[in-house]
C-alpha positions as CSV (number, residue, x, y, z in Angstrom):
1,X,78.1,59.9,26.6
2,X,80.0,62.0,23.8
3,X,80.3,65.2,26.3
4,X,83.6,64.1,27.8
5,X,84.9,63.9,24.2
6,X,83.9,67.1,23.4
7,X,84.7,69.1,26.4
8,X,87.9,69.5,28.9
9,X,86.9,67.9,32.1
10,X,86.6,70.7,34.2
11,X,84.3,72.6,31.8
12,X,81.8,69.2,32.2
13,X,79.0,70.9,34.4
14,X,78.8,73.9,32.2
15,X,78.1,71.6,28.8
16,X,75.8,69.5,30.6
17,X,73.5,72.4,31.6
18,X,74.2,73.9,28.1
19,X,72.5,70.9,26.6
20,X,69.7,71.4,29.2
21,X,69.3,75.3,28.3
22,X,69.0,73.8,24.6
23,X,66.2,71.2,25.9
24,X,64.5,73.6,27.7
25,X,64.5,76.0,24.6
26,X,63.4,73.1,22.4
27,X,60.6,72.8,25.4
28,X,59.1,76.5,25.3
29,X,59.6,77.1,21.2
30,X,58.7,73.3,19.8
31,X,55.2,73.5,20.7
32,X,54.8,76.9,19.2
33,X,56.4,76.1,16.2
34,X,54.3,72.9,15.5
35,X,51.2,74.9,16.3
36,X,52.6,77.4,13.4
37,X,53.4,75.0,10.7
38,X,50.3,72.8,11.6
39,X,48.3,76.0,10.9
40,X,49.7,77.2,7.5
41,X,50.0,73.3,6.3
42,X,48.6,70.3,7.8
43,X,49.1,68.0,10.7
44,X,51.9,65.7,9.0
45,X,54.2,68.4,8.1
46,X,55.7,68.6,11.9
47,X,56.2,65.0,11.8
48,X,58.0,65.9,8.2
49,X,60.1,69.0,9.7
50,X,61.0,66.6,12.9
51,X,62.6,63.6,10.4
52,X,64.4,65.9,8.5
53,X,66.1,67.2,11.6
54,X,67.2,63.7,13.1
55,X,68.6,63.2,9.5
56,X,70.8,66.0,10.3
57,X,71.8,64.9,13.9
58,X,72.7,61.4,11.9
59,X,74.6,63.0,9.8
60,X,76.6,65.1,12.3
61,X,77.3,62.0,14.0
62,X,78.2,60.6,11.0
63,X,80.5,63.1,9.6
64,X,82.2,63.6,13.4
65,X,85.3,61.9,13.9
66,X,86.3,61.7,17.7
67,X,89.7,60.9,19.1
68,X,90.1,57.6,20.1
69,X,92.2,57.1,23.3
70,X,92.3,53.1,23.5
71,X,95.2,51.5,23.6
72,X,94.7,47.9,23.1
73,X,93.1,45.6,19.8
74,X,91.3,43.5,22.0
75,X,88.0,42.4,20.2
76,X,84.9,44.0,20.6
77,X,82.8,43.2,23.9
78,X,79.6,40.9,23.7
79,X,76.5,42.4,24.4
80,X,75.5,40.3,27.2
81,X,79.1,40.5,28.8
82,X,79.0,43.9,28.1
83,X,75.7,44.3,30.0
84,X,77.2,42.8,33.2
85,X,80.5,44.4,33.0
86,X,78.3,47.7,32.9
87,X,75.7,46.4,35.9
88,X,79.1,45.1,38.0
89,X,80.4,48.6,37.3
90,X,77.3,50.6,38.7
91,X,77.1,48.3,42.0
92,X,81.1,48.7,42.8
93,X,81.2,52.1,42.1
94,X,80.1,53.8,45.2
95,X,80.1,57.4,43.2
96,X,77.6,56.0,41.0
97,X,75.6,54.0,43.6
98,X,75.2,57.6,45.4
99,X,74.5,59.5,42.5
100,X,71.6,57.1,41.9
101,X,70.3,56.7,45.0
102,X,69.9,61.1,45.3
103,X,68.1,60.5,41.5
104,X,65.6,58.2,42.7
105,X,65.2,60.3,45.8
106,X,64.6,63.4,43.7
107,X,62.8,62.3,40.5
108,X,60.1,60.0,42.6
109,X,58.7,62.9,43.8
110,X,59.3,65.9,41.8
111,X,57.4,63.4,38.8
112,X,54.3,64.8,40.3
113,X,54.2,68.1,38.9
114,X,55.4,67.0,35.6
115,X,52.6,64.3,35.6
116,X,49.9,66.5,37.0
117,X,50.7,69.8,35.1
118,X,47.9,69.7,32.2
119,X,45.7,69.1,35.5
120,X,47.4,71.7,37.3
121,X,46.8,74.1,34.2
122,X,43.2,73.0,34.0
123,X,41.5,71.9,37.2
124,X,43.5,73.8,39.6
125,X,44.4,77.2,37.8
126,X,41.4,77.4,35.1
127,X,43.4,77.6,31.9
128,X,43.3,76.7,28.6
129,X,45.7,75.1,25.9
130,X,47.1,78.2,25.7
131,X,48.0,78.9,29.4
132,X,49.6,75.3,29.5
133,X,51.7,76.7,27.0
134,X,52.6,79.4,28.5
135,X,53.4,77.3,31.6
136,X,55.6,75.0,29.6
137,X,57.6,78.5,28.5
138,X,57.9,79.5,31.8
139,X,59.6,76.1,33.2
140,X,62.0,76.7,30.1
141,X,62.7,80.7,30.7
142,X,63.2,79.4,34.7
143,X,65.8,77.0,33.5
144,X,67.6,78.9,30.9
145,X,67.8,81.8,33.4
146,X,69.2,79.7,36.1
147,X,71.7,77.8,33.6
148,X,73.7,81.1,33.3
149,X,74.4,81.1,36.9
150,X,75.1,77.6,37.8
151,X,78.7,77.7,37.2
152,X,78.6,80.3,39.7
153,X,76.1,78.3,42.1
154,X,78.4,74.7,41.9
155,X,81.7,77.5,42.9
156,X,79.6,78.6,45.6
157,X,78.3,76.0,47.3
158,X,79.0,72.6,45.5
159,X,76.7,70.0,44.0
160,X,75.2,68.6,46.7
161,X,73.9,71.9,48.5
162,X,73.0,72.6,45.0
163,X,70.8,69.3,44.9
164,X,68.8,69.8,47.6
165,X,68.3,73.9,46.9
166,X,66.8,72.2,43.7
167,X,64.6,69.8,45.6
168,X,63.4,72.7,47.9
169,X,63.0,74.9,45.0
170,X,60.6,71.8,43.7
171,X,58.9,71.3,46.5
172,X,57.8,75.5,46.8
173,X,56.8,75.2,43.5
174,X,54.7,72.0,44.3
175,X,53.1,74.0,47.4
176,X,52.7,77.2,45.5
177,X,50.4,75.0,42.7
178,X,48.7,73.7,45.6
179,X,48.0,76.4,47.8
180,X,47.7,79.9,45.8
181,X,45.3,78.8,42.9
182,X,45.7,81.8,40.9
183,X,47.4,82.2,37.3
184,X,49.8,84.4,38.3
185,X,51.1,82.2,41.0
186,X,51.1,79.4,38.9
187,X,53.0,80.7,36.1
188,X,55.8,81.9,39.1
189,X,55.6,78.5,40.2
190,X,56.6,77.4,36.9
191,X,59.2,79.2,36.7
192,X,60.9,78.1,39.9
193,X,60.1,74.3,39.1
194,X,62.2,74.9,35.8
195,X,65.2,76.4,38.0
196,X,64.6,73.6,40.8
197,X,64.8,71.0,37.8
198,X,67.6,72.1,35.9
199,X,69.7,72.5,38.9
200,X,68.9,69.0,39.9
201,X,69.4,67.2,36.7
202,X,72.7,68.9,35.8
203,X,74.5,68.0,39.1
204,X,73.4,64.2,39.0
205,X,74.4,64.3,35.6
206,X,77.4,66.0,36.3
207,X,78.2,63.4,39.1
208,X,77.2,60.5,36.8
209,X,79.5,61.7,34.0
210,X,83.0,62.1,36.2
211,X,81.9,58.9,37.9
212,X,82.8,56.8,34.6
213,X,86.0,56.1,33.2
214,X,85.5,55.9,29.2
215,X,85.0,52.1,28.4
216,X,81.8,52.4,30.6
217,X,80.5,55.8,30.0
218,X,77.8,55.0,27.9
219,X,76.6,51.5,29.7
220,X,76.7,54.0,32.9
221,X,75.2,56.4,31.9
222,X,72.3,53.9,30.1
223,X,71.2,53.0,34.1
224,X,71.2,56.6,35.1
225,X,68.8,57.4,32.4
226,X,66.9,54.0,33.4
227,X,66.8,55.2,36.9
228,X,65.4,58.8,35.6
229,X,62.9,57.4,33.8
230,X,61.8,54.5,35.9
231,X,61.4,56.7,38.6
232,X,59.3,59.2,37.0
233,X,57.2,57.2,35.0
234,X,56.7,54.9,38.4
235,X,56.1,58.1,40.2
236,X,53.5,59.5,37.7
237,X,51.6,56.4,37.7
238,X,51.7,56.3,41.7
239,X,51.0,60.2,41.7
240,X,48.1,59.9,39.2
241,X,46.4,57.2,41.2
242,X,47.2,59.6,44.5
243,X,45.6,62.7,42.6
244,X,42.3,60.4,42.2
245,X,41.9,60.0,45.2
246,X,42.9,62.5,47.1
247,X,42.6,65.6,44.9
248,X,45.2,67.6,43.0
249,X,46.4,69.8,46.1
250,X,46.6,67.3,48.6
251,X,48.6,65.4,46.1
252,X,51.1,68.3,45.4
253,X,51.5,68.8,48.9
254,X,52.3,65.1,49.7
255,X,54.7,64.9,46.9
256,X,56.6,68.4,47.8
257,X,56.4,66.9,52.0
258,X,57.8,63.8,50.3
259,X,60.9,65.5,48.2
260,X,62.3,67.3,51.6
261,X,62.1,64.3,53.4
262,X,63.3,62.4,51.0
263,X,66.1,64.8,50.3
264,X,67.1,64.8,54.4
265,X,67.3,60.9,54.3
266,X,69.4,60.9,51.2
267,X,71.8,63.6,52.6
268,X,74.8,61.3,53.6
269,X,75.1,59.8,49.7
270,X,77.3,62.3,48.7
271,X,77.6,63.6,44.4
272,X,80.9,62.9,43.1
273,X,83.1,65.5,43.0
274,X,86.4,64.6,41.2
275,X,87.2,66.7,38.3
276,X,91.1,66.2,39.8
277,X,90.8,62.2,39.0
278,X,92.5,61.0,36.3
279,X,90.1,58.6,34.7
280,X,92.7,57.6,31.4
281,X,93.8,53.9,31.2
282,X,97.1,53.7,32.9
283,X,98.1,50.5,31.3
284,X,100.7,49.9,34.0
285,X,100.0,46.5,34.0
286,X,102.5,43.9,32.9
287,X,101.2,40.4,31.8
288,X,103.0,37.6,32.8
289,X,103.4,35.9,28.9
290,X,102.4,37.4,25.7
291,X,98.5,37.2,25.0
292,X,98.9,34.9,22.2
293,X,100.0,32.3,24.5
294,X,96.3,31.5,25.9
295,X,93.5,31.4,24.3
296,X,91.2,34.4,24.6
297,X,88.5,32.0,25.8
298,X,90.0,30.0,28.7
299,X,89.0,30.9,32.2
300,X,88.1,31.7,34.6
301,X,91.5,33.7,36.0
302,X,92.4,33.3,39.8
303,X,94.8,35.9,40.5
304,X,97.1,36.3,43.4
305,X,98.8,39.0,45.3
306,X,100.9,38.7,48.0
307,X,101.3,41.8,50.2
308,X,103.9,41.9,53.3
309,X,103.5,44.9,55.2
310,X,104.7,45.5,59.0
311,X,102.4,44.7,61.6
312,X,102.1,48.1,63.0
313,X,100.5,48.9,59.3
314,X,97.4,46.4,59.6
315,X,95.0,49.2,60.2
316,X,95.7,51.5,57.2
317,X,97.0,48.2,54.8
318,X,93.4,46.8,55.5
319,X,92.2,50.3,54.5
320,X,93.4,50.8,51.4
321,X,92.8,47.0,50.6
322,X,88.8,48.2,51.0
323,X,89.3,50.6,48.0
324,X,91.5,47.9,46.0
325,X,88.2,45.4,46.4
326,X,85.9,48.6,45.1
327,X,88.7,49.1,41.8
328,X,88.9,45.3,41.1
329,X,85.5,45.0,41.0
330,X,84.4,48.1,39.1
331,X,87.3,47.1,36.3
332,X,85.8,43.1,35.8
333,X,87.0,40.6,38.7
334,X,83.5,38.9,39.4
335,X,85.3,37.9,42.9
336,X,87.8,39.1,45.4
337,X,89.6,38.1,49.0
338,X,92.3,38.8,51.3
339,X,93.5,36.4,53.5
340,X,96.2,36.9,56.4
341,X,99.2,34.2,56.8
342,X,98.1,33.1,60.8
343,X,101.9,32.0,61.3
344,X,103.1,35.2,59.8
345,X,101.7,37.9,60.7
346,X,101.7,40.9,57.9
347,X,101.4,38.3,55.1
348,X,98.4,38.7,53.2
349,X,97.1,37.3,50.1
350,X,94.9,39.3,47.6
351,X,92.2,36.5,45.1
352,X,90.3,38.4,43.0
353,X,89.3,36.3,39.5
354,X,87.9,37.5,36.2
355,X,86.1,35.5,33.4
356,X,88.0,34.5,31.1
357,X,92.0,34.9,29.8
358,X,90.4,37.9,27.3
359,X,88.2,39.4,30.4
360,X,91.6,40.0,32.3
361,X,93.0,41.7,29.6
362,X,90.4,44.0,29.5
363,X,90.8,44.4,33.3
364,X,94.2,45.2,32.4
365,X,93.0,48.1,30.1
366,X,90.5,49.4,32.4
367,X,93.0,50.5,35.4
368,X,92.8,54.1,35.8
369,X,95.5,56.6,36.5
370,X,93.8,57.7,39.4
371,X,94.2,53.5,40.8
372,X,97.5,53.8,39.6
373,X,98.1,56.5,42.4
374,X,96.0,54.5,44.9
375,X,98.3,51.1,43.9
376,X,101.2,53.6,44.8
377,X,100.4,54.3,48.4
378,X,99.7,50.6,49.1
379,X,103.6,49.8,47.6
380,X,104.9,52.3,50.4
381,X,103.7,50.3,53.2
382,X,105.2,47.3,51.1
383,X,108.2,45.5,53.0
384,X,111.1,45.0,50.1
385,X,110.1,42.3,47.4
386,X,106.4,42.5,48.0
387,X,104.3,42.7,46.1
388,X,104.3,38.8,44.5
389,X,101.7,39.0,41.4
390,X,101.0,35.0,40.3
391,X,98.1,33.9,37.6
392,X,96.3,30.8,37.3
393,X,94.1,30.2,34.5
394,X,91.7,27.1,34.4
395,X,93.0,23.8,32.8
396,X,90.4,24.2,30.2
397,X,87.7,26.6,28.4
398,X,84.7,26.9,30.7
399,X,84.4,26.5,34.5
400,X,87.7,25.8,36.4
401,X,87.6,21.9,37.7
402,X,85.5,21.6,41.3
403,X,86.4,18.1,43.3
């Protein structure tokens, strides 16, 4: 969640597979290094070496002071309002929603060779310890060498034929475990699972990361890594019970039969692609009294906007009104409507309602630049005095009165 604050946007998919090149490093030369130290000293000196360096990454984070862009004092969120501003987030944002569905699509089914590899290395191939190790180098040295090039690869052709190259890259290496049970084979296998992988997990990543604006990063970028994990622990336990049955090649091949198909179906969820968008709070907002005024805990908010546009503009009007539902939504408003006047054709009314008093000042902070712009081509089709922005707040704290 710190990358953004770290990086200039457009150098995001780079520092996101730099952090994976370091992963994958930490894969291949970990192992080896525990074996070392557990072989001059004793078993508990890794778990020693491994503390002191999380002290260090405390530290770091301690010591590192990033640049804060809020503009508000609003208090602090709650934890469980925080937790469904994040979850109303995810489900509004359709960038996010896509990106999720091409990692469940992906990470289902490529959790087979990660769950299955100590098999792979053992049953299948005839190894020892020692060859697994080498096969946990290889998927490493196949995604550190493909990291170099990916900037290269996105340029080229764009994160989602990047995706499913990585999924069919998977899938060979699935079919080349399966089918050519020699060492040799294995260990090329290896290396083009760790290419396929790396590929993979730093576009979805990628997509994930310029899907959020900053007040949700994290919270975002929480069910992403819920999603990862779900789906391969769900798809290790599935593949596992598969491999029982079945056998360890049949299962490989099911799995690798399984990504492509599952990579066809997912095709029209398209990765987000918009370095461009301008993801900073506009604050363009006005409030209709001063803050102080209300307290922080009355609500829920009804808010109304009335729009008057010329017949002739109902199509494109009702258009853009789609993409104001997705940005109220995303930013808090827990409901939203249009209505059309039936006596007056063109007027419209926009309802969308938020929590509480303090909820919709939030939502207030949370319009982006880029919904600034969007708000801008809905005022053109605007006839002259339009739009009419009024707020209604609930007679008291708590639910509004119902008759």
């Amino acid at each position: 969640a710190v990358i953004p604050k770290l990086v200039p946007r457009l150098e995001l998919q780079p520092a996101v597979s730099l952090i994976s090149v370091g992963s994958n490093i930490a894969r291949a030369l970990g192992p080896a290094l525990g074996g070392l130290l557990i072989g001059l000293f004793s078993v508990a000196v890794p778990f020693l070496v491994n503390a002191v360096a999380f002290c260090v990454v405390a530290a770091a984070l301690l010591w590192w002071r990033p640049v804060n862009y809020s503009c508000h004092n609003l208090p602090p969120e709650q934890v469980s309002g925080a937790i469904r501003a994040g979850l109303r987030f995810a489900f509004a944002s359709q960038a996010l929603r896509d990106t999720l569905v091409r990692a469940i699509a992906f990470f289902a089914f490529a959790s087979a060779s990660w769950a299955l590899l100590p098999l792979i290395a053992r049953q299948v191939l005839d190894g020892g310890p020692t060859f697994y190790g080498v096969m946990q180098a290889c998927i490493g040295l196949g995604a550190v060498a493909c990291a170099f090039y990916l900037p290269k690869l996105k340029k080229a052709f764009g994160p989602n034929r990047l995706v499913l190259g990585g999924t069919v890259a998977s899938a060979l290496a699935m079919i080349l475990f399966a089918a050519v049970p020699f060492k040799a084979a294995g260990l090329a296998a290896c290396l083009l699972a760790g290419a396929g992988w790396i590929v993979v997990l730093s576009s979805l990543n990628t997509s994930a990361q310029l899907a959020l604006p900053e007040w949700v990063r994290a919270r975002g970028l929480s069910i992403f890594l819920m999603i990862f994990y779900g789906a391969m622990a769900a798809g290790s336990l599935a593949w596992g019970r598969v491999a029982g049955d079945l056998g360890i090649p049949a299962t490989l091949l099911i799995a690798a039969a399984g990504a492509l198909i599952a990579a066809a179906l997912t095709w029209r969820w398209k990765l987000f692609r918009g370095e461009s968008l301008d993801m900073t709070p506009s604050m363009h907002w006005s409030l209709p009294v001063k803050p102080s005024e209300i307290e922080e805990d009355r609500g829920p908010v009804l808010v109304t906007v009335m729009h008057r546009v010329e017949p002739d503009d109902r199509e494109e009007f009702l258009a853009l009104m789609h993409e104001q539902r997705a940005a109220r939504k995303r930013n808090g408003a827990t409901s939203w409507s249009i209505y059309e006047d039936v006596e007056n054709p063109g007027l419209y009314t926009e309802n969308f309602t938020d929590i509480s008093w303090l909820e919709h000042l939030r939502h207030h902070n949370r319009v982006t630049e880029s919904e600034k712009a969007h708000e801008k081509h809905v005022r053109k089709l605007e006839l002259d005095g339009y739009p009419k922005v009024t707020h209604f707040v609930a007679p008291m704290r708590g639910a509004p009165v119902v008759a």
